[in-house]
C-alpha positions in Angstrom: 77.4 139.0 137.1 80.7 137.3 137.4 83.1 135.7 134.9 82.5 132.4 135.9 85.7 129.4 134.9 85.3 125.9 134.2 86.7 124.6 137.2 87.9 126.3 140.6 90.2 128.8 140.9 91.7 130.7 143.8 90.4 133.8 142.0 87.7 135.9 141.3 88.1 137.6 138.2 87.7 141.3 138.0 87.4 142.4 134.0 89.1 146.0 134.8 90.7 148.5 131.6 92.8 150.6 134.9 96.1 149.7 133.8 95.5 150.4 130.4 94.1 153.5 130.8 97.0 154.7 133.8 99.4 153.7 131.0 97.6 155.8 128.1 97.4 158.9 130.4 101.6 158.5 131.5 102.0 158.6 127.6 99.9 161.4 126.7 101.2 163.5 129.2 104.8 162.9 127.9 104.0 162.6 124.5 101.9 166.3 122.9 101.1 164.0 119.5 99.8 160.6 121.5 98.0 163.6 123.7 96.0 164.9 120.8 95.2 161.4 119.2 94.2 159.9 122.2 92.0 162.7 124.1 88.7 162.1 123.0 89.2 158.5 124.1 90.5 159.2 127.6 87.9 161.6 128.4 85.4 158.9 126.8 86.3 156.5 129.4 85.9 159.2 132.7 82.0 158.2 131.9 82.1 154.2 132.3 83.0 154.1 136.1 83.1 150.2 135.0 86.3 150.3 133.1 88.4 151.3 136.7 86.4 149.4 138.8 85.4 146.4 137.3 82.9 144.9 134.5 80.5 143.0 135.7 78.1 142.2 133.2 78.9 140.5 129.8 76.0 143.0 128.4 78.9 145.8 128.7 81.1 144.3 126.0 78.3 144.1 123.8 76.5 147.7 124.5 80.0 149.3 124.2 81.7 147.5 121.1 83.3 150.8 119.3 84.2 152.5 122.6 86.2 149.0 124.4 87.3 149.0 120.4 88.8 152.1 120.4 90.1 152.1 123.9 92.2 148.8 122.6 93.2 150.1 119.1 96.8 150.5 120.1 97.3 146.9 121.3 95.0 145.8 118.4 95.8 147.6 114.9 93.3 147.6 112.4 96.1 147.4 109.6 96.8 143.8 111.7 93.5 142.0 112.0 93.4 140.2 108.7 96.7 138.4 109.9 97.3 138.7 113.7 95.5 135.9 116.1 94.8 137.7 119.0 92.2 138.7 121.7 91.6 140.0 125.4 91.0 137.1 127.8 92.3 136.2 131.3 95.3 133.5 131.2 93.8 130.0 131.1 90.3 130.7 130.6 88.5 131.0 127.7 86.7 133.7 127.2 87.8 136.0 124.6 86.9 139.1 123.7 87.4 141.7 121.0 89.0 138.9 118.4 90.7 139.8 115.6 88.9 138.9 112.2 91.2 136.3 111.4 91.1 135.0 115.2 87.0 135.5 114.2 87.2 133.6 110.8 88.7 130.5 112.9 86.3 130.4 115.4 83.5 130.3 113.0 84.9 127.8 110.8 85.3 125.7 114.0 81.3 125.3 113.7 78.6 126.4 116.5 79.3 123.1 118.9 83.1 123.6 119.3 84.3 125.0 122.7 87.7 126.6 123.1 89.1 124.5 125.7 93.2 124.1 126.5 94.7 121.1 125.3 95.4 118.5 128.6 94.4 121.2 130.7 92.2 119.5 134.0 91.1 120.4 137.1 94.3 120.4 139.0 96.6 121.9 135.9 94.3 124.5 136.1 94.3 125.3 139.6 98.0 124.9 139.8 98.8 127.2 137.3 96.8 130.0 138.5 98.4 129.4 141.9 101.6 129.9 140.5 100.5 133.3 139.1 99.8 134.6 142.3 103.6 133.1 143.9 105.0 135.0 140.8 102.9 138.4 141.2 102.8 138.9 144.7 105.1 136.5 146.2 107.6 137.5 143.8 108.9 133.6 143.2 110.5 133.3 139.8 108.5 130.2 138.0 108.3 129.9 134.4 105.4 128.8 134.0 105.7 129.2 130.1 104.5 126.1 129.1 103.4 125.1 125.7 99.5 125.6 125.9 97.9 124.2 122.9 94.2 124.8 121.7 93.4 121.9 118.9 90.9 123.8 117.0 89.3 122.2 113.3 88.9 124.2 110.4 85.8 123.6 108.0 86.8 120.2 106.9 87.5 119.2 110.3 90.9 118.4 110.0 92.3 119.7 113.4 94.7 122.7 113.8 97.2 123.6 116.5 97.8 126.7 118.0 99.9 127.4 120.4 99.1 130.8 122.6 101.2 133.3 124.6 99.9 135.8 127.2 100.8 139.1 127.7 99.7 140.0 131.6 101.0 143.8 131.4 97.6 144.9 132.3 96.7 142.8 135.0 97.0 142.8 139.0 97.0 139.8 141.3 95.5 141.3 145.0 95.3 139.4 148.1 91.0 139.3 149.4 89.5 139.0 153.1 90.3 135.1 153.3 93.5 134.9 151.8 96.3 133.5 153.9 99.7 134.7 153.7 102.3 131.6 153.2 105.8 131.4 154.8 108.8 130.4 152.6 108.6 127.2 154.0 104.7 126.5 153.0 106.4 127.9 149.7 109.0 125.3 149.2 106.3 122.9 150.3 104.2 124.0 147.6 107.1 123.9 144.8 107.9 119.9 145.8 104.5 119.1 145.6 103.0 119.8 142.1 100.7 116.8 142.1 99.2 117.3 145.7 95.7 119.2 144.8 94.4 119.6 148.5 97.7 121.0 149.3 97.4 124.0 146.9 93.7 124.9 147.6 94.7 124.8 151.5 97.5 126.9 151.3 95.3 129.3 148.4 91.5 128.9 149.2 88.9 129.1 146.4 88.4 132.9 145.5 90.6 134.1 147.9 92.5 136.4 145.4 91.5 138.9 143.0 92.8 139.0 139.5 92.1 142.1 138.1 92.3 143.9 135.0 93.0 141.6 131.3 95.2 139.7 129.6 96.1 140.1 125.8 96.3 136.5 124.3 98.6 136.1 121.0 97.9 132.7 118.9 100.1 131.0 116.4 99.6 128.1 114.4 102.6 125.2 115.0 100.1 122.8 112.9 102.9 121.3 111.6 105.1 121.4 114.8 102.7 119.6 116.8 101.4 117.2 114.8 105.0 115.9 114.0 105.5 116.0 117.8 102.2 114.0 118.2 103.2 111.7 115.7 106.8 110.9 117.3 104.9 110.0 120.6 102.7 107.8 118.4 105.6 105.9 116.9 107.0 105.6 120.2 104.3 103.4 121.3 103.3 101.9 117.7 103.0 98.4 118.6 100.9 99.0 121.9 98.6 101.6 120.5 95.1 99.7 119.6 94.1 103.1 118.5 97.0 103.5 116.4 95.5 103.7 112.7 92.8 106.3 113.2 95.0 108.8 115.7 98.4 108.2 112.7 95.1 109.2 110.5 94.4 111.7 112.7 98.2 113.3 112.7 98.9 113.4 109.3 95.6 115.2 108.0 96.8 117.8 110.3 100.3 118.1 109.2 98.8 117.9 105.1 95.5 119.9 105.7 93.7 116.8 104.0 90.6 115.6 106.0 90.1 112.0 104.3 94.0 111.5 103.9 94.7 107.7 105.2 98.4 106.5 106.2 99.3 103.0 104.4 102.4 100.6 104.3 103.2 98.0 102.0 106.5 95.9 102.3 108.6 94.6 99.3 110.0 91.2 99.1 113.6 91.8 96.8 113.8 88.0 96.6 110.4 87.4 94.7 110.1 91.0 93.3 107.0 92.1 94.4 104.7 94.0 97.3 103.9 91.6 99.9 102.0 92.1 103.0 104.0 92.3 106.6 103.6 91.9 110.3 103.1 95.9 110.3 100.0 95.6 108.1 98.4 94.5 111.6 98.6 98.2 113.0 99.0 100.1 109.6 97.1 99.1 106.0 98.0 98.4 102.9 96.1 100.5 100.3 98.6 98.7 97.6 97.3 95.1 98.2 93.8 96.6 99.4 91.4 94.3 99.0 93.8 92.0 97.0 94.7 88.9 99.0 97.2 87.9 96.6 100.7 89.5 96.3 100.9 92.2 93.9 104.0 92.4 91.3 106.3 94.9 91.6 105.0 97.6 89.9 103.5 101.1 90.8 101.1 102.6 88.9 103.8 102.9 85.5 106.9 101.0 85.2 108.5 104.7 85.2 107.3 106.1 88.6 108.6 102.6 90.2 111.8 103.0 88.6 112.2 106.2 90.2 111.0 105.3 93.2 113.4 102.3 93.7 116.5 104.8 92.1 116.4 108.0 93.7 115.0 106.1 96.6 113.0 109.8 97.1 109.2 110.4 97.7 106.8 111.2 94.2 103.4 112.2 94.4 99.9 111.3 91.7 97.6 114.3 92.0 95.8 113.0 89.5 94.7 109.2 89.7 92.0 109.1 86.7 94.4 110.9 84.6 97.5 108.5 85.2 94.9 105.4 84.3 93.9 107.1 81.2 97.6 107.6 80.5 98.5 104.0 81.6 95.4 102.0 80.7 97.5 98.5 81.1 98.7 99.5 84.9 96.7 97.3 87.4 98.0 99.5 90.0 96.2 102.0 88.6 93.2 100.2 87.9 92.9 99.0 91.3 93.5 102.6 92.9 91.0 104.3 90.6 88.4 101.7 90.8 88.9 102.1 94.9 88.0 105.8 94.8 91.6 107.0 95.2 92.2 110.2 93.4 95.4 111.6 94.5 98.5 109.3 96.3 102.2 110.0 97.9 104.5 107.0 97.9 107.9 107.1 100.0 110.2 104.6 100.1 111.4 103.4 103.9 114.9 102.7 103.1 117.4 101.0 104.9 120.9 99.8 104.3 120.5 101.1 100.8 117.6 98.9 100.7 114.2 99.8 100.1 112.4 97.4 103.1 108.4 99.2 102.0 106.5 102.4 101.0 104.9 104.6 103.1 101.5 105.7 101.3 99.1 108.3 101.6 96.0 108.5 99.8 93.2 110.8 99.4 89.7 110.6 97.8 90.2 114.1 96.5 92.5 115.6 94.5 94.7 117.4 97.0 97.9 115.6 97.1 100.7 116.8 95.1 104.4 117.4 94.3 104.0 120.8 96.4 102.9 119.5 99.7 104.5 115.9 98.9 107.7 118.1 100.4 106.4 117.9 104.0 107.4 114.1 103.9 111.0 115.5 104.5 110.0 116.4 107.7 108.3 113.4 108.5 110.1 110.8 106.8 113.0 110.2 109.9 110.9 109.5 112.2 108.9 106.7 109.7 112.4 105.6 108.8 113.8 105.4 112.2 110.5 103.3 113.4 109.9 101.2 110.6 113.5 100.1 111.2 113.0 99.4 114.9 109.4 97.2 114.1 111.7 95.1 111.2 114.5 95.0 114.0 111.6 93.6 115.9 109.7 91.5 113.9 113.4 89.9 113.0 113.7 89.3 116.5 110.7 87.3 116.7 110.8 85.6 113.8 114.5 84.6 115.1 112.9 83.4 118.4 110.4 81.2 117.0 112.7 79.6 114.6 114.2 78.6 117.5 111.9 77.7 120.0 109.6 75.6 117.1 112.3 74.5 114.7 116.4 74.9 115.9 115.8 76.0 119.8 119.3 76.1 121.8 118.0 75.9 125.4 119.0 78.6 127.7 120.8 76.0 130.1 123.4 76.1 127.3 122.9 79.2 125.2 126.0 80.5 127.1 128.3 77.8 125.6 127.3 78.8 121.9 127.4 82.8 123.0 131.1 81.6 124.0 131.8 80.5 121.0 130.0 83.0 118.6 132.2 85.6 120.8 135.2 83.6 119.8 134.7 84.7 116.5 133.5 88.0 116.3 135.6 91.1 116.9 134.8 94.9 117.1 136.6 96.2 113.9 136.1 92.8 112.2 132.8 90.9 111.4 134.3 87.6 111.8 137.5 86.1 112.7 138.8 83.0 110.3 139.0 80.7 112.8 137.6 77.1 112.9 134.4 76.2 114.8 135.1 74.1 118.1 132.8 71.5 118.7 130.4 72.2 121.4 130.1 69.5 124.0 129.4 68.7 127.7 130.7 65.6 129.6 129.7 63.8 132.3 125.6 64.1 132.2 123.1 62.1 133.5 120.3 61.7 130.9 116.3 61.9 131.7 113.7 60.6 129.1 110.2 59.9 129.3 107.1 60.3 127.1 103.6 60.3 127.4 102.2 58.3 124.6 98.8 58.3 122.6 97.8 54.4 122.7 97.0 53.2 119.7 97.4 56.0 117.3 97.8 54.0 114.4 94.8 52.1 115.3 92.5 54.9 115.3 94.1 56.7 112.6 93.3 54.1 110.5 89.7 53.7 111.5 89.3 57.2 111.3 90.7 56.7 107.4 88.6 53.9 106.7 85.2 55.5 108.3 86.2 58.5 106.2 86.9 56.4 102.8 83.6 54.4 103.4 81.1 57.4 103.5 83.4 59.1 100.7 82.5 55.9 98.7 78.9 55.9 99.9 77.9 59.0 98.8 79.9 58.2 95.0 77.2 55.2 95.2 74.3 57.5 95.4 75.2 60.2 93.0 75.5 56.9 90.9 72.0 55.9 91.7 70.9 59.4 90.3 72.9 59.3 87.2 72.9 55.3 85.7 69.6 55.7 84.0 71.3 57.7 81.3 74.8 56.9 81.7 76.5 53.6 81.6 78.4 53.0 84.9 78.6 49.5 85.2 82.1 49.3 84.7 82.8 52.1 87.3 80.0 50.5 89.7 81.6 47.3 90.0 85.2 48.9 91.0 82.9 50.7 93.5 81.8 48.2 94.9 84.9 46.2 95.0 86.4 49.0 96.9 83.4 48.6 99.4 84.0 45.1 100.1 87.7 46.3 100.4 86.8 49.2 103.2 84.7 46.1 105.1 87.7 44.2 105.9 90.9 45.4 107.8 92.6 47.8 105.9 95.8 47.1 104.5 99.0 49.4 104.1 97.6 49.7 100.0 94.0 50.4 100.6 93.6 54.3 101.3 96.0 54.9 98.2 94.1 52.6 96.2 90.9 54.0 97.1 92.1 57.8 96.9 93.5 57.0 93.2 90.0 55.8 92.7 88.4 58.6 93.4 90.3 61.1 92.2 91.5 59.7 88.6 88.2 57.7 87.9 85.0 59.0 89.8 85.8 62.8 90.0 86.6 63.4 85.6 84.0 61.2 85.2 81.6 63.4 87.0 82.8 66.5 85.7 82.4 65.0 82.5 78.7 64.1 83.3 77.7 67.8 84.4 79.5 69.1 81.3 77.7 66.6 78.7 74.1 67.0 80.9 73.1 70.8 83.1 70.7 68.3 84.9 73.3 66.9 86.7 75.0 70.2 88.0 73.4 70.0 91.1 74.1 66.1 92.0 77.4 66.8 91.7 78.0 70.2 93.1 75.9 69.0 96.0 78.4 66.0 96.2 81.3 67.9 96.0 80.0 70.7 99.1 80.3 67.4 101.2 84.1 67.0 100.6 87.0 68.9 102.0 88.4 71.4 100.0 91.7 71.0 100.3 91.8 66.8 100.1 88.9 66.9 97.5 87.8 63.5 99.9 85.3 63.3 102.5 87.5 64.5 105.7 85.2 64.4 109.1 86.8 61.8 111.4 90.2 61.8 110.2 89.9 65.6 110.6 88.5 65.0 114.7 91.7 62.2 114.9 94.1 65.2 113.4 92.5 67.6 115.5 92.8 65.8 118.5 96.1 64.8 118.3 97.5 67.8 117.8 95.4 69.4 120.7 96.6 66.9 122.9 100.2 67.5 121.4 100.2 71.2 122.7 98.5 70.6 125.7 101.3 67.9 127.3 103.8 69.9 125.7 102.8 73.5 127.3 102.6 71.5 130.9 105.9 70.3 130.5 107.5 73.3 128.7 106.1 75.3 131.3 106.9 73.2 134.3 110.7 73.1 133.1 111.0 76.7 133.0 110.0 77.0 136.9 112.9 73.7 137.6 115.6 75.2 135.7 115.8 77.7 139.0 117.3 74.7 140.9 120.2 73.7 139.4 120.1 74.4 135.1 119.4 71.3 132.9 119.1 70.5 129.2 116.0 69.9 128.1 114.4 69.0 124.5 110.8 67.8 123.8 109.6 66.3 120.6 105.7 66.0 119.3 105.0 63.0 117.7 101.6 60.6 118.6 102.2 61.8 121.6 105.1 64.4 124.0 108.5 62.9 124.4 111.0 64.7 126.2 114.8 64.2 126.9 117.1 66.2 130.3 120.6 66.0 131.0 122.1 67.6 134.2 125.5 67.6 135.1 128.3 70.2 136.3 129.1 70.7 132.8 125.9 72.2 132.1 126.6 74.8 134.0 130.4 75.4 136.0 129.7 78.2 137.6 127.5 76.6 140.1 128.2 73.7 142.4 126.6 70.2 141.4 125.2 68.0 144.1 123.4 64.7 143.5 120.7 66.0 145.3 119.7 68.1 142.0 119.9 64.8 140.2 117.1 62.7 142.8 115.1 66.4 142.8 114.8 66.6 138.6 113.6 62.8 139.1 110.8 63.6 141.9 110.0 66.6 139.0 110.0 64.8 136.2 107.3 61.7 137.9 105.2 64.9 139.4 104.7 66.0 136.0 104.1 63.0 134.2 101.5 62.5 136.8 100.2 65.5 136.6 100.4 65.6 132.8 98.0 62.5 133.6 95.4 64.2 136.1 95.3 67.5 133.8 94.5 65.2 130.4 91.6 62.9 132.0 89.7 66.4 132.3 90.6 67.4 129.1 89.6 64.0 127.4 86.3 64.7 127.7 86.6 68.0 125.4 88.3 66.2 122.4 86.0 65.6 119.4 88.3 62.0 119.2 88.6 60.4 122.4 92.3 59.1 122.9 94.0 57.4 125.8 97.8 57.8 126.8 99.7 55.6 128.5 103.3 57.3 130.4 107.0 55.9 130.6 109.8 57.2 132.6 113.4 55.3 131.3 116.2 55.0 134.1 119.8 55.6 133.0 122.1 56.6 135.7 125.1 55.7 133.5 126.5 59.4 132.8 127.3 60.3 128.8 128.3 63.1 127.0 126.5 65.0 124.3 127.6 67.0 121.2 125.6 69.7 118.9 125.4 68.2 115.5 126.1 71.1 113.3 125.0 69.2 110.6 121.7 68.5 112.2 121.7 71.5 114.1 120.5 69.3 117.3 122.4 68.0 120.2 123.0 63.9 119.8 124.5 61.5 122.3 128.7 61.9 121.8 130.7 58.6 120.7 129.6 54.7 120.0 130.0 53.8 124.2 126.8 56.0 124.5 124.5 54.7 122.0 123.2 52.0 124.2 121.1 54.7 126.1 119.8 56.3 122.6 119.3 52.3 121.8 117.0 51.4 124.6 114.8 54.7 124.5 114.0 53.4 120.6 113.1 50.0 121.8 111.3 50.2 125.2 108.5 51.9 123.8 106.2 49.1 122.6 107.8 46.5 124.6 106.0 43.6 126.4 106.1 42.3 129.7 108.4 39.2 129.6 106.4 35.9 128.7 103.2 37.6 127.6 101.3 39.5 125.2 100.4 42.7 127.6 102.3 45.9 126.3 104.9 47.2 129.2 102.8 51.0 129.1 99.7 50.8 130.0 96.9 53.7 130.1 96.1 55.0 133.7 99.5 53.9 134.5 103.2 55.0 134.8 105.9 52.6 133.4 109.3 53.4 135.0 112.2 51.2 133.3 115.2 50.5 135.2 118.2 48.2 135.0 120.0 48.5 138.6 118.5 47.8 141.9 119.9 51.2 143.3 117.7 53.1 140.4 114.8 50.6 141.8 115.3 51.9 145.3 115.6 55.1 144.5 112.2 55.8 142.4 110.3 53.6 145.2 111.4 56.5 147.8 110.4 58.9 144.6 106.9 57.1 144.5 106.2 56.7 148.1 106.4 60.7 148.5 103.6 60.4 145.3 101.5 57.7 147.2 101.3 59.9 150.7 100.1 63.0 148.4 97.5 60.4 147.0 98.5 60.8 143.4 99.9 57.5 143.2 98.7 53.8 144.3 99.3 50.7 143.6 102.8 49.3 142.4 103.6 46.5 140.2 106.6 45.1 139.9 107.4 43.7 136.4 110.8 42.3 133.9 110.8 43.3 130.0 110.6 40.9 127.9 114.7 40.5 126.3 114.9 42.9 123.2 117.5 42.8 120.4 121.0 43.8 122.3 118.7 44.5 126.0 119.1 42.1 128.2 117.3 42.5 132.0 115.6 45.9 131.9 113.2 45.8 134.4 109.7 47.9 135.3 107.8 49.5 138.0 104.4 50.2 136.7 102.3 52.1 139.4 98.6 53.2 138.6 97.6 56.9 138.8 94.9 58.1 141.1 92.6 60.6 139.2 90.6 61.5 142.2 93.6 63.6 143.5 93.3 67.6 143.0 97.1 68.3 142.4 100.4 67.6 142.5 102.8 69.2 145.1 106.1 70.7 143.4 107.8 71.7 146.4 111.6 70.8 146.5 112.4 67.9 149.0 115.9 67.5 150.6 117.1 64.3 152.1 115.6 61.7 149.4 
C-alpha cells in the first residue's frame, strides 16, 4: 500500500527509518554510553527489513507502536509530550504519525469530521513546493521555501486556532526514479520565472517521477494571536468592500480572545448632543449599545463611573460580570438593556482621535469570560481599530462633504480650480491660514444658456389633487358621523361639515385647504377622541377612521401623495439626463453649469475663455453647447413620454430654450454661496428668464410653451438663424418637425422677444450627440 496525497505530486513517498538508524549507529560507535542505551533498539530494528527499505502498509505503524516509539525516543522525549507539538510526517502532507499527547489532545478536541489540511494550500501550491524540494536536494538551488504554513485548527468550542509548523527534513532523501528527466540551468531559470505556470512544472517534473524517502519531523506552534491580528489587518484593509465583513471580524477576534460567542460592536458618540448615536459604520459593524433601540441612547455606560473613566483615561475597562453590575446599578438602562439582551460579560474601548473620543469599540459575550485579564489583548489590537476607524470617519467626511455639495452648495468642477486658487492663497505649510482678505471670485465675458423643461399645470393638479384628497377626508368624517349622532349631538359640527362640503364643490380658493385642515384637526379629531373616551363602543369607528389617514398629516393623503410622488420622480429623472449628459460635454470645451428642481428641471451654462484660460476658446464651442443643449431637451422629451406612462399622476411638460448671445459676467455670492449674474447692466438677462416663463403669444390667450413642443425665445435675427441651422440638423435625424414661427406678447420692461416653437417627434428612437463642425 502506498501513502497516497491529496493532489499530485512528482513523488512517490517511501516511509523509510534508514537515516535515522545510519545516524544512531555513527553515534553509538563513537559514543560507549549512547552504545549501551541504544543496543537493544538497534539490534531490534535488524528484524523489520521495512524500516531500510520502505513501509508500505499503514498496518505497520499500528502492529509496531512501542518499537517505531522507541526507535524515535530521542527526537521525541517523553519528559516533552505534555508541552511539545510535534509528529513524523512528510512535508506538506498530512499524515502524521507518532503525535505527541498534547499534539494528540488537539486533534481530538478538533472533533471526528475535522481534516488537517494547510491553510491556502491548492493544487498548484502543492505541486510547486514539492518541486522546489527536489531543485533544493538534488539540484542543489538555494530556495527558501520557508513560508508561513498555517493549519487553522478549532478547539472544543470551535473557536479556531493557528498554528504555524516547521519541518525538520534531516532524515529524508529526494532520489531521481526511471522517468525522471534531468533539467539544464536554463529549464531551471525557466522554472524560477514561472511560479504560476502549472503545466510547466509537471513537464519539466512528471507525476511520481521522484522518490522521497525516509520522514520528516513536523514542529507546531500556536501564533493564535499572531495570525488572527494579521487576519484582522487584511480585514480592515478592505472593511468597506467586505459583504462578509461582520461574521469573518467575528470570526478574528474569538480567535485572538478564545471566546466562541464573542461579537465585535461600534457605537459612535455625538459630543454636540451628548449621547451614543448610530453611524454610517453601523452598516458593516453593529451596535450592541443602541441594539434594538432605534432611538439615541444618553451618554451613559452602564454607571455614571465606568463612563467617566472611559471618556478620562480614554483607556479600555472590561464588565465580567453583567447581572452583578445591574444589581449594583439597578437605575442604569445601559445595564438593563445589556442584561435583559443576554449579555453577560462586555469590553468597551474608546476609538480616540485628536484627543477626541469619535466611538467605542465593544465586545460582548453571552458567557462570563471577558475580563480585565484578557481585556489587555486590546493593546494589541486597538491600532489597527484606531488607524481604520479614522480612515472610514476620514471617509464618511468626505462624502458627506461631496453631497453637501453636489445637493446643497455644489461648485462645478469647470470652476473648482478658481476657488482651489484662492483657498491656496490662503493657506500655508507652517500656518493654517494666512490673514488675508477674500478676493471676489468672478469670470467675464460669458455667454449664458438657460432652458427648463416645465410640468404644465402643476398648480392645477396640485390643487385638485388637494381638493380630491380634502373631499374623501370630509366624506369619511360624514360617515363616522352617521354611526355616532344617535347618541351624540352633532348638529352643530354636521352643519360646518357640510358647509365645508359645499366649499370642496366649488373651485378652491387660496383659504380653503387651511380652513378645512383647521377643521379637522381642532374640531372633528378632539371631538372624536373625546367620543371613544366617554363610549368603548365607538373605539373601533374611530380607530378604523383614523387607519385611513396618513400618519404623518393625520389627513387623508392618496392623490396628493401620487401628485408628490410624481413630481418628484419626474424631478430626478430630467435632472439625472441632464446632469449626466453635461458631464460627457464638459470634454469639449469646460462650461458652468447649475440646475434647479422646482415643478419641473431648470438649468442655467455659461462658457466663455474665462471659464477656463488654459485652453483656447472658439465660437464653435459656443453653436456646439447650443446643438447639446436642444439634443437634450429633446431627448429629455422622448425619454419622459415612456416614462409618463409609469407615474401613478400623469403630468405633461412643456420645454423652453431662452437665447442670449449678449455676454455677462458672473460673481459667487458668498453670502448666498451661489454664483449670480455680476452688476445692474446684466440683470436684463436674469429679468427675462423670470418673465418668459408663462408668457403668451402676442394678441391671444395661448401660453408661449406648449406640451409636445420646444419654445426657443430669441431677440436678434442672427440667434434666429442660427437655431434654424441647429433645428434642421434635429429635423434630418427625425426628432424634430414642424416649426412655428411666433412674437411674445410685450412684458413689463421686454419689448420684441420673439419664438420658434417646433413640435417633437416621439416616434424617433434617439438622439444623435455627435459633435458637428461647420454650423
Amino acid at each position: 500500500m502506498k501513502f497516497q496525497a491529496f493532489y499530485d505530486s512528482p513523488f512517490i513517498l517511501n516511509f523509510s527509518f534508514e537515516k535515522l538508524i545510519q545516524k544512531m549507529e555513527a553515534e553509538a560507535s563513537d559514543n560507549p554510553e549512547y552504545a549501551l542505551s541504544h543496543q537493544r533498539i538497534l539490534d531490534k530494528t535488524k528484524e523489520f527489513h521495512e524500516l531500510l527499505h520502505g513501509i508500505t502498509n499503514l498496518d505497520f505503524f499500528e502492529k509496531n507502536e512501542i518499537l517505531m516509539k522507541e526507535l524515535l525516543r530521542d527526537l521525541f522525549p517523553p519528559m516533552l509530550t505534555e508541552n511539545e507539538i510535534k509528529a513524523v510526517s512528510f512535508p506538506f502532507y498530512n499524515f502524521f504519525f507518532n503525535p505527541t499527547k498534547r499534539f494528540e489532545t488537539i486533534i481530538k478536541k478538533a472533533g471526528d469530521n475535522f481534516d488537517m489540511i494547510i491553510k491556502d494550500m491548492d493544487p498548484h501550491r502543492f505541486y510547486v513546493m514539492s518541486c522546489c524540494i527536489i531543485l533544493n536536494d538534488f539540484y542543489d538551488i538555494p530556495l527558501n521555501v520557508s513560508m508561513p504554513f498555517i493549519f487553522d485548527i478549532p478547539n472544543e468550542d470551535g473557536v479556531i486556532k493557528h498554528y504555524r509548523f516547521l519541518t525538520n527534513a534531516d532524515f529524508m532523501d529526494v532520489n531521481p526514479l526511471e522517468n525522471f528527466k534531468r533539467l539544464t540551468a536554463e529549464e531551471i531559470s525557466e522554472l524560477l520565472d514561472n511560479f504560476e505556470d502549472y503545466e510547466l512544472w509537471k513537464e519539466k517534473f512528471p507525476p511520481e517521477s521522484w522518490e522521497l524517502k525516509g520522514f520528516a519531523v513536523v514542529n507546531f506552534f500556536d501564533a493564535t494571536t499572531e495570525i488572527a491580528i494579521s487576519n484582522l489587518k487584511s480585514k480592515l484593509i478592505n472593511l468597506e468592500d467586505d459583504k462578509n465583513l461582520k461574521p469573518e471580524l467575528n470570526k478574528v477576534f474569538r480567535s485572538i480572545f478564545q471566546v466562541s460567542d464573542l461579537e465585535v460592536g461600534f457605537t459612535s458618540i455625538n459630543h454636540d448632543e451628548n449621547k451614543f448615536v448610530r453611524s454610517p459604520i453601523n452598516g458593516v459593524i453593529d451596535s450592541f449599545i443602541l441594539l434594538g433601540n432605534s432611538q439615541d441612547c444618553k451618554n451613559e455606560l452602564l454607571c455614571e463611573k465606568n463612563f467617566n473613566t472611559l471618556v478620562e483615561s480614554k483607556k479600555f475597562f472590561s464588565i465580567s460580570d453583567i447581572e452583578r453590575t445591574y444589581k449594583e446599578f439597578p437605575d442604569s438602562q445601559m445595564a438593563k438593556h445589556f442584561y435583559e439582551a443576554g449579555i453577560k460579560s462586555a469590553i468597551f474601548a474608546p476609538i480616540i482621535k485628536n484627543k477626541k473620543i469619535l466611538g467605542i469599540i465593544e465586545l460582548i459575550s453571552r458567557k462570563k469570560m471577558l475580563n480585565s485579564i484578557n481585556a489587555q489583548k486590546m493593546e494589541i489590537v486597538m491600532p489597527y481599530l484606531e488607524d481604520t476607524m479614522d480612515r472610514l470617519y476620514d471617509g464618511i467626511e468626505t462624502r458627506v462633504q461631496a453631497i453637501i455639495q453636489r445637493e446643497y452648495t455644489s461648485i462645478h468642477p469647470s470652476v473648482y480650480w478658481k476657488f482651489r486658487q484662492e483657498a491656496e492663497r490662503h493657506i500655508g505649510f507652517y500656518r493654517e491660514e494666512f490673514d488675508l482678505p477674500y478676493r471676489k471670485i468672478t469670470f467675464e465675458n460669458l455667454t449664458p444658456l438657460f432652458g427648463q423643461t416645465d410640468i404644465r399645470n402643476s398648480s392645477v393638479s396640485r390643487n385638485l389633487a388637494i381638493k380630491k384628497d380634502l373631499e374623501i377626508n370630509l366624506m369619511l368624517i360624514s360617515d363616522v358621523f352617521k354611526n355616532l349622532i344617535s347618541d351624540n349631538d352633532l348638529t352643530e359640527i354636521n352643519e360646518e361639515l357640510i358647509r365645508f362640503q359645499k366649499l370642496l364643490s366649488k373651485d378652491l380658493r387660496a383659504d380653503t385647504e387651511s380652513q378645512v385642515q383647521n377643521f379637522i384637526h381642532q374640531k372633528v379629531h378632539p371631538l372624536l377622541e373625546s367620543i371613544k373616551l366617554q363610549n368603548v363602543n365607538y373605539n373601533q369607528i374611530v380607530t378604523d377612521y383614523h387607519k385611513q389617514l396618513d400618519s404623518k398629516t393625520d389627513l387623508v393623503y392618496n392623490f396628493r401623495k401620487k401628485f408628490d410622488d410624481s413630481l418628484s420622480s419626474i424631478n430626478k429623472f430630467l435632472a439625472d439626463i441632464l446632469d449626466k449628459r453635461q458631464e460627457e460635454q464638459q470634454h469639449r470645451f469646460p462650461f458652468y453649469y447649475e440646475r434647479f428642481k422646482t415643478d419641473g428641471v431648470e438649468h442655467n451654462m455659461y462658457i466663455g475663455s474665462s471659464i477656463e484660460p488654459d485652453l483656447t476658446y472658439d465660437p464653435i464651442f459656443l453653436r456646439n453647447l447650443r446643438l447639446w443643449q436642444l439634443r437634450v431637451i429633446c431627448e429629455s422629451e422622448l425619454q419622459y413620454k415612456k416614462y409618463k406612462e409609469t407615474l401613478d399622476y400623469s403630468l405633461d411638460v412643456s420645454s423652453l430654450i431662452l437665447v442670449y448671445s449678449t455676454p455677462i459676467s458672473i460673481r459667487f455670492r458668498m453670502d448666498e454661496k451661489r454664483f449670480d449674474v455680476d452688476g445692474s447692466y446684466n440683470a436684463r438677462y436674469e429679468m427675462i428668464k423670470k418673465r418668459i416663463d408663462k408668457s403668451l403669444v402676442k394678441n391671444s390667450v395661448e401660453r408661449i410653451t406648449q406640451p409636445g413642443k420646444i419654445s426657443i425665445i430669441y431677440s436678434q435675427d442672427r440667434e434666429r438663424e442660427e437655431y434654424l441651422k441647429l433645428i434642421k440638423i434635429l429635423q434630418d435625424q427625425n426628432v424634430l418637425s414642424t416649426i412655428e414661427e411666433l412674437e411674445v406678447e410685450d412684458l413689463q420692461g421686454i419689448n420684441g422677444l420673439r419664438a420658434l416653437r417646433v413640435a417633437v417627434n416621439y416616434e424617433a428612437e434617439d438622439v444623435d450627440y455627435q459633435f458637428v463642425e461647420g454650423i
